[in-house]
PDB file with SEQRES, HELIX, SHEET and CRYST1 records, atoms N, CA, C and O in Angstrom:
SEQRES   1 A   80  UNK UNK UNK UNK UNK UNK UNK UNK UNK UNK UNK UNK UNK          
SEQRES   2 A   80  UNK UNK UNK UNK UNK UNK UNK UNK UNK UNK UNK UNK UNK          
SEQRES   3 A   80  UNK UNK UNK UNK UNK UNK UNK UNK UNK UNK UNK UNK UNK          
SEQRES   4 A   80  UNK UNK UNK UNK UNK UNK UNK UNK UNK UNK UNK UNK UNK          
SEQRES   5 A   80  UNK UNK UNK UNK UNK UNK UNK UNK UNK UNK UNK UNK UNK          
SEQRES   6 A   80  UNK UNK UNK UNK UNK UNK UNK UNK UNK UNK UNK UNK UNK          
SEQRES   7 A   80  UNK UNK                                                      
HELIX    1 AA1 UNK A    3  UNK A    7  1                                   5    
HELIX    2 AA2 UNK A    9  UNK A   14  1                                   6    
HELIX    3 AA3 UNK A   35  UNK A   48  1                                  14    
HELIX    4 AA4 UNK A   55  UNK A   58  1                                   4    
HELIX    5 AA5 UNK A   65  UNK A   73  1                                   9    
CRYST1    1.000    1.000    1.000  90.00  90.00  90.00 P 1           1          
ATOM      1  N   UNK A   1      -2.754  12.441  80.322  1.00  0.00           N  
ATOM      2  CA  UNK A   1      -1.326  12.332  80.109  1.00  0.00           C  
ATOM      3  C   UNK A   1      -0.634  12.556  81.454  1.00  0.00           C  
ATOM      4  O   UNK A   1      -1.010  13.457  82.203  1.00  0.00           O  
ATOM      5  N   UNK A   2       0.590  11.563  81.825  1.00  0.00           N  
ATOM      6  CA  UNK A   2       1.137  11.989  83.096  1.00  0.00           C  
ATOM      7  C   UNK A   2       2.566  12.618  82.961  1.00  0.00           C  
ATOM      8  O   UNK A   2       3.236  12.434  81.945  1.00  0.00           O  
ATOM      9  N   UNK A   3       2.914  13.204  83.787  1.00  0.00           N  
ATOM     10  CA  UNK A   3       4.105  14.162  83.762  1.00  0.00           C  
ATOM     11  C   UNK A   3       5.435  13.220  83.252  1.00  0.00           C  
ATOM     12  O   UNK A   3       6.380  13.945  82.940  1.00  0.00           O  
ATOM     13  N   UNK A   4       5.710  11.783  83.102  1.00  0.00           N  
ATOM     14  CA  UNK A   4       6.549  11.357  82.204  1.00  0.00           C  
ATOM     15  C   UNK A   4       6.055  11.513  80.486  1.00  0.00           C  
ATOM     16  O   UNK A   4       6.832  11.897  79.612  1.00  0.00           O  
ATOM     17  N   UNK A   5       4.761  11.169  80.265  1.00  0.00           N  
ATOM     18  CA  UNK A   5       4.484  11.624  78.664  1.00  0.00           C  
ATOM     19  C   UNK A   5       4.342  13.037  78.179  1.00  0.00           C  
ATOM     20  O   UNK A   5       4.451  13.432  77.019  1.00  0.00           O  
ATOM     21  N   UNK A   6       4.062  13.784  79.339  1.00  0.00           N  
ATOM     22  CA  UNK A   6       4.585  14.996  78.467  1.00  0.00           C  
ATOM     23  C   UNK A   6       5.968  15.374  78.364  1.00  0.00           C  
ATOM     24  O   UNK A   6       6.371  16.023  77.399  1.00  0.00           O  
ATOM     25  N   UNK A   7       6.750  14.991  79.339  1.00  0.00           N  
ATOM     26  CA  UNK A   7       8.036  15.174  79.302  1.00  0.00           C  
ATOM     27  C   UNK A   7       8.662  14.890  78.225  1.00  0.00           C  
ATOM     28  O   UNK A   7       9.703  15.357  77.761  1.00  0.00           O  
ATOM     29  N   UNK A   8       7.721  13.816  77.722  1.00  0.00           N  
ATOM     30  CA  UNK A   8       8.263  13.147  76.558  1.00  0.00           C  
ATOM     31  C   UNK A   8       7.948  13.566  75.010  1.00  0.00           C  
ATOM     32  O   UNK A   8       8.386  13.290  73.893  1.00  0.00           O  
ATOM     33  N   UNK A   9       6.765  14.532  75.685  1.00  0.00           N  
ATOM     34  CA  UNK A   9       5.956  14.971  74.399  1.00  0.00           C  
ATOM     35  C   UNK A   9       6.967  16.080  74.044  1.00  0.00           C  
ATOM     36  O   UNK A   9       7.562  16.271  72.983  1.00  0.00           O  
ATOM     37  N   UNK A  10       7.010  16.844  75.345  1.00  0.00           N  
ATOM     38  CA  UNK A  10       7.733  18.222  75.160  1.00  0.00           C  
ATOM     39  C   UNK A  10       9.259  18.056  74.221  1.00  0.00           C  
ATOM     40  O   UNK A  10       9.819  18.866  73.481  1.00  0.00           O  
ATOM     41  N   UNK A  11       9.566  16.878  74.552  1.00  0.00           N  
ATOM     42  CA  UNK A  11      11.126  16.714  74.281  1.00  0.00           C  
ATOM     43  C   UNK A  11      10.667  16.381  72.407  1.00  0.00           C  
ATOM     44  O   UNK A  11      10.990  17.237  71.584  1.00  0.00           O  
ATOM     45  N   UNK A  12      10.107  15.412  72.056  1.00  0.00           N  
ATOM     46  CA  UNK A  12       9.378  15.394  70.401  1.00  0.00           C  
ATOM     47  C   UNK A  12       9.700  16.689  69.786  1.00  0.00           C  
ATOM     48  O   UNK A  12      10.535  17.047  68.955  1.00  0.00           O  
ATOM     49  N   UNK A  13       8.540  17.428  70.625  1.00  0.00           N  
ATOM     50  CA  UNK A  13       8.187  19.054  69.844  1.00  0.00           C  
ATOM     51  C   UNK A  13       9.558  19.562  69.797  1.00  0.00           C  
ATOM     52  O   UNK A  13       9.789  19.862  68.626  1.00  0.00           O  
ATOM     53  N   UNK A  14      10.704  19.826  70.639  1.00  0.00           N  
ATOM     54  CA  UNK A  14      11.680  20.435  70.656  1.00  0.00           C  
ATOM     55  C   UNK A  14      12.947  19.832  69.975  1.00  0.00           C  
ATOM     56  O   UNK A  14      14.036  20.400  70.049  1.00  0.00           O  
ATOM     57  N   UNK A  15      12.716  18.377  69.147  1.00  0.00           N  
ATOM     58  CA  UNK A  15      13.825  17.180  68.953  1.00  0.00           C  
ATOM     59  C   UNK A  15      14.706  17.033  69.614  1.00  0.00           C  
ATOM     60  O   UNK A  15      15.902  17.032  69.324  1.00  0.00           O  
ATOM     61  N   UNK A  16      14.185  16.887  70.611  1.00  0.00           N  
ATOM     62  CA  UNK A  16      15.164  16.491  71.825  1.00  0.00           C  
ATOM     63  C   UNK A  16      14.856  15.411  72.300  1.00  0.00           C  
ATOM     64  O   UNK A  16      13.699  15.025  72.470  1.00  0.00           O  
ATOM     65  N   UNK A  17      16.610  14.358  72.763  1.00  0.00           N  
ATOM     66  CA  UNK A  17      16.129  12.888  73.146  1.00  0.00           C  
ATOM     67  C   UNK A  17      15.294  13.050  74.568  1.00  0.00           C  
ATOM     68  O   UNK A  17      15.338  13.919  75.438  1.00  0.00           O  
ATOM     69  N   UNK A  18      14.566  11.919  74.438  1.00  0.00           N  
ATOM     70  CA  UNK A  18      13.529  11.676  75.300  1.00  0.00           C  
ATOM     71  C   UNK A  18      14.458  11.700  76.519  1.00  0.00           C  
ATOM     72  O   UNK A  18      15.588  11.524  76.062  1.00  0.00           O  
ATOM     73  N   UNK A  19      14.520  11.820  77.730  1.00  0.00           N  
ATOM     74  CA  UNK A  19      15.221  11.819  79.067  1.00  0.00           C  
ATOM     75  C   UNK A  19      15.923  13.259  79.080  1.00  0.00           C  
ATOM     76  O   UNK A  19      16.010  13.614  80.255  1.00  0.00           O  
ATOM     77  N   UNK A  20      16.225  13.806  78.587  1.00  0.00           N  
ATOM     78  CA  UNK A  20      16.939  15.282  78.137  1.00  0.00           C  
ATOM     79  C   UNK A  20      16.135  16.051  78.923  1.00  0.00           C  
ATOM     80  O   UNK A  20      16.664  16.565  79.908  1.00  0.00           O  
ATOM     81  N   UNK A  21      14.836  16.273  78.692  1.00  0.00           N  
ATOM     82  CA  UNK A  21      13.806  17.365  79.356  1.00  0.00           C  
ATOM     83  C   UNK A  21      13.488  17.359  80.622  1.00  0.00           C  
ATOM     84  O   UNK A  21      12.731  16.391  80.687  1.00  0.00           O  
ATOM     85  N   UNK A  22      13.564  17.782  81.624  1.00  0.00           N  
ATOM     86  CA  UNK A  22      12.684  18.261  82.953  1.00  0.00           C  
ATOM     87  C   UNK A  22      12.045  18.884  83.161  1.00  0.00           C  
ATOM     88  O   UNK A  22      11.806  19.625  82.207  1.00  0.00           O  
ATOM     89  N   UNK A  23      11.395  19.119  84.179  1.00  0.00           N  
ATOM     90  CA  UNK A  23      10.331  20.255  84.432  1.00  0.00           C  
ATOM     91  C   UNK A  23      10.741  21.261  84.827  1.00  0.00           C  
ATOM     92  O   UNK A  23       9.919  22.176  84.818  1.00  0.00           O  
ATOM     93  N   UNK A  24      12.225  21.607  85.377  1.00  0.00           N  
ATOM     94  CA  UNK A  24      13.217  22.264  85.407  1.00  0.00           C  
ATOM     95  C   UNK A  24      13.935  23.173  84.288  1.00  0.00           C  
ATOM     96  O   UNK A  24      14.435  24.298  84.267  1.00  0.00           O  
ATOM     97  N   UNK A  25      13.692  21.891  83.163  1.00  0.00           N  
ATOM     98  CA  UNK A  25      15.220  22.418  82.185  1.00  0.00           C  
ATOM     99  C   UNK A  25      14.327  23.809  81.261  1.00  0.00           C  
ATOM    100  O   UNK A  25      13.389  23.794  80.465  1.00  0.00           O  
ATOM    101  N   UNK A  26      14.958  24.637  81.700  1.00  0.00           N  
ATOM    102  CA  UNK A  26      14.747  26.326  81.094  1.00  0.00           C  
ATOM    103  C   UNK A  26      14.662  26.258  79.697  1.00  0.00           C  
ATOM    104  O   UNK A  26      15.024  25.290  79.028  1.00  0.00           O  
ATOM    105  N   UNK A  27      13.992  27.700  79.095  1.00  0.00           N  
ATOM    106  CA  UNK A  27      14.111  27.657  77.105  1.00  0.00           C  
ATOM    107  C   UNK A  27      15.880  27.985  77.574  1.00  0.00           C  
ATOM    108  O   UNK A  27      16.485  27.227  78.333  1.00  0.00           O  
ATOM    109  N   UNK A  28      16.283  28.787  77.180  1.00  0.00           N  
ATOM    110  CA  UNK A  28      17.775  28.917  76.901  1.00  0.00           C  
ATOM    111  C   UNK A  28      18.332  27.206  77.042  1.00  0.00           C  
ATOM    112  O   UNK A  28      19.139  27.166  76.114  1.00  0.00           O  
ATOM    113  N   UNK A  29      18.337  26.314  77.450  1.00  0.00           N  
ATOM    114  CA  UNK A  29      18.843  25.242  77.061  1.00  0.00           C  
ATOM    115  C   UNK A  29      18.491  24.628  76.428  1.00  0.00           C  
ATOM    116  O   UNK A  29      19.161  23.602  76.312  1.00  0.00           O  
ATOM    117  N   UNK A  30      17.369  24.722  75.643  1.00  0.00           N  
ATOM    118  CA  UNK A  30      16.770  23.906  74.532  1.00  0.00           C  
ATOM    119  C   UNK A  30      16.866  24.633  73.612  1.00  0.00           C  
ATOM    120  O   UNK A  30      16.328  25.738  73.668  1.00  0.00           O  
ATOM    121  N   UNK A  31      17.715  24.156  72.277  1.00  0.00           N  
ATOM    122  CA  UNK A  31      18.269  24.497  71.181  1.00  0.00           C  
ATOM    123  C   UNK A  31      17.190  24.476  70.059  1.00  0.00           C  
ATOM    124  O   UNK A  31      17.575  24.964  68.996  1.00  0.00           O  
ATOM    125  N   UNK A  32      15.791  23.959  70.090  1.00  0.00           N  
ATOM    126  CA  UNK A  32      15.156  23.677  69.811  1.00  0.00           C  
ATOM    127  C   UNK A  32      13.953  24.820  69.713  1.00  0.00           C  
ATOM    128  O   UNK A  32      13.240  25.151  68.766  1.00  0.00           O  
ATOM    129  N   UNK A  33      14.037  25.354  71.296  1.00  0.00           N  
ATOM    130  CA  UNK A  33      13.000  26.129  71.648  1.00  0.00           C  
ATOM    131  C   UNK A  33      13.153  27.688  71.483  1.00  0.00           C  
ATOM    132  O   UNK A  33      13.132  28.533  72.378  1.00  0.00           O  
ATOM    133  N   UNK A  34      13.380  27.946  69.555  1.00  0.00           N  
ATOM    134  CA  UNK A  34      13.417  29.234  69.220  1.00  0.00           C  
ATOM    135  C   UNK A  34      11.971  28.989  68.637  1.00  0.00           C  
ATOM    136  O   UNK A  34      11.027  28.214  68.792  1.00  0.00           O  
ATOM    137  N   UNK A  35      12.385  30.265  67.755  1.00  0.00           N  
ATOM    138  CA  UNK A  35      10.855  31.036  67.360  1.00  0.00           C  
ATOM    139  C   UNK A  35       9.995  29.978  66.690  1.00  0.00           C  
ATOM    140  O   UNK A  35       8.812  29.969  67.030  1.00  0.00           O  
ATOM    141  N   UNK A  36      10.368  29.151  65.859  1.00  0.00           N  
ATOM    142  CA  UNK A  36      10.362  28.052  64.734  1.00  0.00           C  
ATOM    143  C   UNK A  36       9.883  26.978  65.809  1.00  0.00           C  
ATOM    144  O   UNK A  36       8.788  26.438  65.658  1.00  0.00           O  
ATOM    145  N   UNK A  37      10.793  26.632  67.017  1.00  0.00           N  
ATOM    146  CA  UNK A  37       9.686  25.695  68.251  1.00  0.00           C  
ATOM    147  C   UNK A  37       8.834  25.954  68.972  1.00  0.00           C  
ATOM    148  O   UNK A  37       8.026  25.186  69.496  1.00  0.00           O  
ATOM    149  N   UNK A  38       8.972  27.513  69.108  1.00  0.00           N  
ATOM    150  CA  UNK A  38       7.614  27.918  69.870  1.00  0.00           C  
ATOM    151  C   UNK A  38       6.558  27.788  68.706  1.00  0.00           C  
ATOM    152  O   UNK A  38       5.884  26.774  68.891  1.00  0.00           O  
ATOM    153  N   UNK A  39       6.267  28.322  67.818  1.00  0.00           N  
ATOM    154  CA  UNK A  39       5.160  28.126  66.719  1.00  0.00           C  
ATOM    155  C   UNK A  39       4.639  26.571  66.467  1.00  0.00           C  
ATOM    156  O   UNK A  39       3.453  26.247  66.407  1.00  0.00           O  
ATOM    157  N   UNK A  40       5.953  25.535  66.310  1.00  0.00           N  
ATOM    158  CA  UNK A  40       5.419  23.962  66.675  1.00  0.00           C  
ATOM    159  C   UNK A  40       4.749  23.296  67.717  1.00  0.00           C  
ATOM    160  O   UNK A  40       3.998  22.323  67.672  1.00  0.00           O  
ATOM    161  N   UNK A  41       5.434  24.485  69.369  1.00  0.00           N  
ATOM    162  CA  UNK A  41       4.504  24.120  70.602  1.00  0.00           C  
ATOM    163  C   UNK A  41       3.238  24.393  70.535  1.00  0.00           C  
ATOM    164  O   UNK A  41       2.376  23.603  70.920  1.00  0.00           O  
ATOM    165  N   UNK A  42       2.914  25.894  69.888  1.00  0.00           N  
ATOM    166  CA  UNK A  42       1.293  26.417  69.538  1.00  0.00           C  
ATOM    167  C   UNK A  42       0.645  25.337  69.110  1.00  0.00           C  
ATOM    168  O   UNK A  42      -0.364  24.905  69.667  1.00  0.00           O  
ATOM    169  N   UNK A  43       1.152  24.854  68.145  1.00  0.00           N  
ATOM    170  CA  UNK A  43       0.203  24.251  66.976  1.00  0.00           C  
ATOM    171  C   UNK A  43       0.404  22.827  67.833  1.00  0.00           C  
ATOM    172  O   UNK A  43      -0.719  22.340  67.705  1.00  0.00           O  
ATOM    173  N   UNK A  44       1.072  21.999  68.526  1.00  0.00           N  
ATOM    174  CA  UNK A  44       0.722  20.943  68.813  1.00  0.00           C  
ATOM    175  C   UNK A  44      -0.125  21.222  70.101  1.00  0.00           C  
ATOM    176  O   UNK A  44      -0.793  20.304  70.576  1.00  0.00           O  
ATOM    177  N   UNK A  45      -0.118  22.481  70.688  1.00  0.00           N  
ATOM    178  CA  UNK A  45      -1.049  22.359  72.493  1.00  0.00           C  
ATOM    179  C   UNK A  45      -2.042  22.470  71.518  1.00  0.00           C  
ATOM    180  O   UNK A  45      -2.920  21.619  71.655  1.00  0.00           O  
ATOM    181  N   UNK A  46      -2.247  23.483  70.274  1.00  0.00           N  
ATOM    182  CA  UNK A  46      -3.859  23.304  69.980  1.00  0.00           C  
ATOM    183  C   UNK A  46      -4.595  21.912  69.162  1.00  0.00           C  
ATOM    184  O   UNK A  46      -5.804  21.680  69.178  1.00  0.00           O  
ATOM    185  N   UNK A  47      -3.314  20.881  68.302  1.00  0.00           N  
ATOM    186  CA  UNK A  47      -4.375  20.059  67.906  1.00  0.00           C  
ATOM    187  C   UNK A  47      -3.859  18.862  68.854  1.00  0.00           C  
ATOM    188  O   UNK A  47      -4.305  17.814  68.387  1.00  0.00           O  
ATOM    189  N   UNK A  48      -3.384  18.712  69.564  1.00  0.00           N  
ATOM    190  CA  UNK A  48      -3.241  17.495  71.023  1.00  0.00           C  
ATOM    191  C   UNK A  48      -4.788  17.944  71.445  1.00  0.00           C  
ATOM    192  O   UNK A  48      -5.839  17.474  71.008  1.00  0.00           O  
ATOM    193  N   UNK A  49      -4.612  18.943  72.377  1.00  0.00           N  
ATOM    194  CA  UNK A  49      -5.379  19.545  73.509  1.00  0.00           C  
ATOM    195  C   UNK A  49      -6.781  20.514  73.082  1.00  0.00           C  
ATOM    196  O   UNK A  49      -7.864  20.477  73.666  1.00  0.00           O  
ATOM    197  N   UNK A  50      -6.498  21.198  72.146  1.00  0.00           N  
ATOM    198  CA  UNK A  50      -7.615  22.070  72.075  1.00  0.00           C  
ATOM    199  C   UNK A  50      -6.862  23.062  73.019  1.00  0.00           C  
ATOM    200  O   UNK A  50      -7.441  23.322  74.074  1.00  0.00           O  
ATOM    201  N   UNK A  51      -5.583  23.685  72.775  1.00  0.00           N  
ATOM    202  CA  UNK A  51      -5.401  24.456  74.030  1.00  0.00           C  
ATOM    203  C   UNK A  51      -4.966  25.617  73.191  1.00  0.00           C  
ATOM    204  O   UNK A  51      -4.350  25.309  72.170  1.00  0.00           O  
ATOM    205  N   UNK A  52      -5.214  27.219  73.477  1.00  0.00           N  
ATOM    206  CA  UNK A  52      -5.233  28.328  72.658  1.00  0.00           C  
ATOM    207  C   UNK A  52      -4.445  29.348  73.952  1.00  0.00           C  
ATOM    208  O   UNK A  52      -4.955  29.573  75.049  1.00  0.00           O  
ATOM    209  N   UNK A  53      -3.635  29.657  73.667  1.00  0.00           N  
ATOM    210  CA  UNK A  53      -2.724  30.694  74.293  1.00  0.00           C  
ATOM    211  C   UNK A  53      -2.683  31.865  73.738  1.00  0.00           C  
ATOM    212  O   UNK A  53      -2.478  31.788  72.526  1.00  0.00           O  
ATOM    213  N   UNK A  54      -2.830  33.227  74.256  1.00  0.00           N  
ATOM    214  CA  UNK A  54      -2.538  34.109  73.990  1.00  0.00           C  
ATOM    215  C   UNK A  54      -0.963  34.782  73.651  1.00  0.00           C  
ATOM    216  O   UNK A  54      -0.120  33.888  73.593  1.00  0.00           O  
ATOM    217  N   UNK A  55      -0.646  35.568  73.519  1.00  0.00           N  
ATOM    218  CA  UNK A  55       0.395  36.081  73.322  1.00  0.00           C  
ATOM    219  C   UNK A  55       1.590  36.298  74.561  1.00  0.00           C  
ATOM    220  O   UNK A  55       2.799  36.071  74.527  1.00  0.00           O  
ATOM    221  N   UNK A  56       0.743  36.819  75.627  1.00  0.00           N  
ATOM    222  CA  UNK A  56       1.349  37.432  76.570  1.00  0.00           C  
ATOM    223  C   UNK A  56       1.301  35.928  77.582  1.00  0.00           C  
ATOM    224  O   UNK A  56       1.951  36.076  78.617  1.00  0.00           O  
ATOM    225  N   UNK A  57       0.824  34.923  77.478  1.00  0.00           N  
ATOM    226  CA  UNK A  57       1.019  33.642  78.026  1.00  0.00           C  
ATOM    227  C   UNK A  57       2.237  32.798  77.216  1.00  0.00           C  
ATOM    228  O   UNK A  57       3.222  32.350  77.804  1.00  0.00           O  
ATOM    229  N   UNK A  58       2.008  32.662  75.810  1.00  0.00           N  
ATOM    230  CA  UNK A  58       3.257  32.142  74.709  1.00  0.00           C  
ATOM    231  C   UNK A  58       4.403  33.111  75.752  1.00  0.00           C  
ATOM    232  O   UNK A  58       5.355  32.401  76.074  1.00  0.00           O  
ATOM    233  N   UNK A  59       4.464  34.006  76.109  1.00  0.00           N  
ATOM    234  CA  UNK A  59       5.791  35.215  76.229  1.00  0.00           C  
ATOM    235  C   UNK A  59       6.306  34.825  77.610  1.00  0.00           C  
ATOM    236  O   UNK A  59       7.460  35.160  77.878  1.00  0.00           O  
ATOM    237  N   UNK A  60       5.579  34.142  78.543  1.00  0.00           N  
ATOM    238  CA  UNK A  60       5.777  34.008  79.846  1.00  0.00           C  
ATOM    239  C   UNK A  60       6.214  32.709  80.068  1.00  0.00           C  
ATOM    240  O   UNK A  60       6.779  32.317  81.089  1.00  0.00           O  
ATOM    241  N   UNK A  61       5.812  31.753  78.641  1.00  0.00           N  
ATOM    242  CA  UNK A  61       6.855  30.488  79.308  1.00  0.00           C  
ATOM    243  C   UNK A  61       8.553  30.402  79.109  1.00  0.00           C  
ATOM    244  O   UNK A  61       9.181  30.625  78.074  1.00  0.00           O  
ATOM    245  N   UNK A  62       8.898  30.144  79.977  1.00  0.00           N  
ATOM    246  CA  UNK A  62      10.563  30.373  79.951  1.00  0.00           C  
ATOM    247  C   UNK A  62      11.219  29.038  80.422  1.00  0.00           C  
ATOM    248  O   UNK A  62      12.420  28.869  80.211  1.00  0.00           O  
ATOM    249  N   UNK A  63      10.446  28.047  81.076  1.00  0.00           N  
ATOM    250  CA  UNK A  63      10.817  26.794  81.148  1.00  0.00           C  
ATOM    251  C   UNK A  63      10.049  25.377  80.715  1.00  0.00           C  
ATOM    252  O   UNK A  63       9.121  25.622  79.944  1.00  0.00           O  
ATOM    253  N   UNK A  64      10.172  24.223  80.958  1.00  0.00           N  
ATOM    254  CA  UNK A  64       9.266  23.169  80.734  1.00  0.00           C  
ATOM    255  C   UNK A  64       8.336  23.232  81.659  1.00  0.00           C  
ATOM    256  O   UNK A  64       7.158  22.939  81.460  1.00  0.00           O  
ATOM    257  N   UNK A  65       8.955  23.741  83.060  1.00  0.00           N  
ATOM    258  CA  UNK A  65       7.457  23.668  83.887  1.00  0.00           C  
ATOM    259  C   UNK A  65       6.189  24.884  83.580  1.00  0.00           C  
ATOM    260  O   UNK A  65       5.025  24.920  83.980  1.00  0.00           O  
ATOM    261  N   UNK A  66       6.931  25.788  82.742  1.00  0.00           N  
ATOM    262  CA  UNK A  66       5.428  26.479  82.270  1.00  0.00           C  
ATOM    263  C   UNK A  66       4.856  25.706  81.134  1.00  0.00           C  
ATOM    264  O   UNK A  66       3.691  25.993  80.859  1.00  0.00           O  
ATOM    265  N   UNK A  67       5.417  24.810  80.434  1.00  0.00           N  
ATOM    266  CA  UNK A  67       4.987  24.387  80.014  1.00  0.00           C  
ATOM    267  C   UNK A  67       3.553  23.241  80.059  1.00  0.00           C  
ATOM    268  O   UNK A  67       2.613  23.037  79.291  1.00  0.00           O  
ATOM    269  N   UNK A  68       3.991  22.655  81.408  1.00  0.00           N  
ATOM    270  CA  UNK A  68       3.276  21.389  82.504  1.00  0.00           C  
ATOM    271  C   UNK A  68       2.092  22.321  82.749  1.00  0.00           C  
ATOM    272  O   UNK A  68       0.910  21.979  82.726  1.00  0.00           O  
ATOM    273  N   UNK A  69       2.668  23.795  83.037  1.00  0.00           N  
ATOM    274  CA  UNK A  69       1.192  24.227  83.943  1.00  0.00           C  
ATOM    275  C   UNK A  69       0.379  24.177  83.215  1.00  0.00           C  
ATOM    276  O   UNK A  69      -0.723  23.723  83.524  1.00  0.00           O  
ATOM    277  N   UNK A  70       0.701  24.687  81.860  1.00  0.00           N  
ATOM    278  CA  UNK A  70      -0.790  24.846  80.943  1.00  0.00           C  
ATOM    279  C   UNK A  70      -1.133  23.700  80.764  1.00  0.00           C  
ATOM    280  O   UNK A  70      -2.350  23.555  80.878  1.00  0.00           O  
ATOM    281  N   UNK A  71      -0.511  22.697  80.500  1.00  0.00           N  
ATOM    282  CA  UNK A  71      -1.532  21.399  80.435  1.00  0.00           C  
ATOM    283  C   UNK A  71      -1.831  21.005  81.577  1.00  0.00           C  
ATOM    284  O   UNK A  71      -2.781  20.223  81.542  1.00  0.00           O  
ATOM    285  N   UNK A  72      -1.365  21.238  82.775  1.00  0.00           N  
ATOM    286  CA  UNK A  72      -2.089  21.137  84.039  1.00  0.00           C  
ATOM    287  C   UNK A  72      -3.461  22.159  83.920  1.00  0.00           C  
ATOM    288  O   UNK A  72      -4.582  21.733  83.641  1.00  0.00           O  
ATOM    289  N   UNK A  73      -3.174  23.426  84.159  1.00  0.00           N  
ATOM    290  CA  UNK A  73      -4.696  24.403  84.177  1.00  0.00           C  
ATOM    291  C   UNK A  73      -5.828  23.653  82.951  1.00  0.00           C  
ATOM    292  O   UNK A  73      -7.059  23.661  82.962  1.00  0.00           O  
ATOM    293  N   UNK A  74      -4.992  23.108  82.063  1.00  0.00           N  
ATOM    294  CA  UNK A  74      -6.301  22.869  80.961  1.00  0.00           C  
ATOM    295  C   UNK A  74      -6.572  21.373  81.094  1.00  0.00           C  
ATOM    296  O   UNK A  74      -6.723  20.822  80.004  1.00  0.00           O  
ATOM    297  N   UNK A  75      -6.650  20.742  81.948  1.00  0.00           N  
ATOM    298  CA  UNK A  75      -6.531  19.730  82.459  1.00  0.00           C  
ATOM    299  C   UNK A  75      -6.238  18.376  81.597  1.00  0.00           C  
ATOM    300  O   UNK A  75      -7.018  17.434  81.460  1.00  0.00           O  
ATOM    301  N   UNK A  76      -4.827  18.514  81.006  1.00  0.00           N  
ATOM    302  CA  UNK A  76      -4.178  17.992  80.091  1.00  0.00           C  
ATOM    303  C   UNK A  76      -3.469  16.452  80.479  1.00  0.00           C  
ATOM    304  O   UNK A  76      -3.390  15.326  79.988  1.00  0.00           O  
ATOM    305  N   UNK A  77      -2.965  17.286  81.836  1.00  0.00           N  
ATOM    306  CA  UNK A  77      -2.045  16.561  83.110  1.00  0.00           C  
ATOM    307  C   UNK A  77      -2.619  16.184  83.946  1.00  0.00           C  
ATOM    308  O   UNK A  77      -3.328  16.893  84.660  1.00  0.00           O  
ATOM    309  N   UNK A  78      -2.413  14.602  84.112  1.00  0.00           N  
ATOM    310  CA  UNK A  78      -3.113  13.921  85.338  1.00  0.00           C  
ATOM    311  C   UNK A  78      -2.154  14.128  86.610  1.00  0.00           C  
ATOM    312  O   UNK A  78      -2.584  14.225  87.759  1.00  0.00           O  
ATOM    313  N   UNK A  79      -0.862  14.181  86.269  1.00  0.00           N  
ATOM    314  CA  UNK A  79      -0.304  14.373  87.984  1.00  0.00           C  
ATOM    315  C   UNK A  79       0.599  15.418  87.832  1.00  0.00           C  
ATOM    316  O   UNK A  79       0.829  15.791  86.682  1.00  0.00           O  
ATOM    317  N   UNK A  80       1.248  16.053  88.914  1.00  0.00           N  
ATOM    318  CA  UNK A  80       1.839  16.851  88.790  1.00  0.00           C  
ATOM    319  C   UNK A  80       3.011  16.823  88.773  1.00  0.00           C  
ATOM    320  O   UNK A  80       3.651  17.863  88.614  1.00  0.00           O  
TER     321      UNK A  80                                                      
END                                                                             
């Protein structure tokens, strides 16, 4: 996946229009990204990816680009 389809993915999970999201744009601006979207992000990094986050990693993302990293570290993301 390259950093426009997840952008695009991310924006899905959060119902947000596609072009809306950056790798920039913070949780506090996504209306989307309460407790109810973080639990939809879990469950789609694990059946997309196979990707399993702990607690104290779920707690540390605060923007879309933490978002990128984990599918970057889990080698999700082809570019950066």
């Amino acid at each position: 996946m390259d950093t426009k389809n997840a952008l695009n993915w991310i924006a899905e999970i959060f119902e947000e229009p596609a072009g809306r999201i950056a790798a920039g744009t913070s949780r506090a601006s996504i209306a989307g990204w309460d407790s109810l979207g973080t639990l939809s992000l879990i469950a789609a990094l694990d059946e997309k990816f196979d990707i399993h986050l702990d607690e104290k990693e779920i707690e540390a993302m605060s923007a879309v680009q933490d978002i990128l990293g984990v599918l970057r570290r889990h080698g999700a993301l082809t570019e950066a």
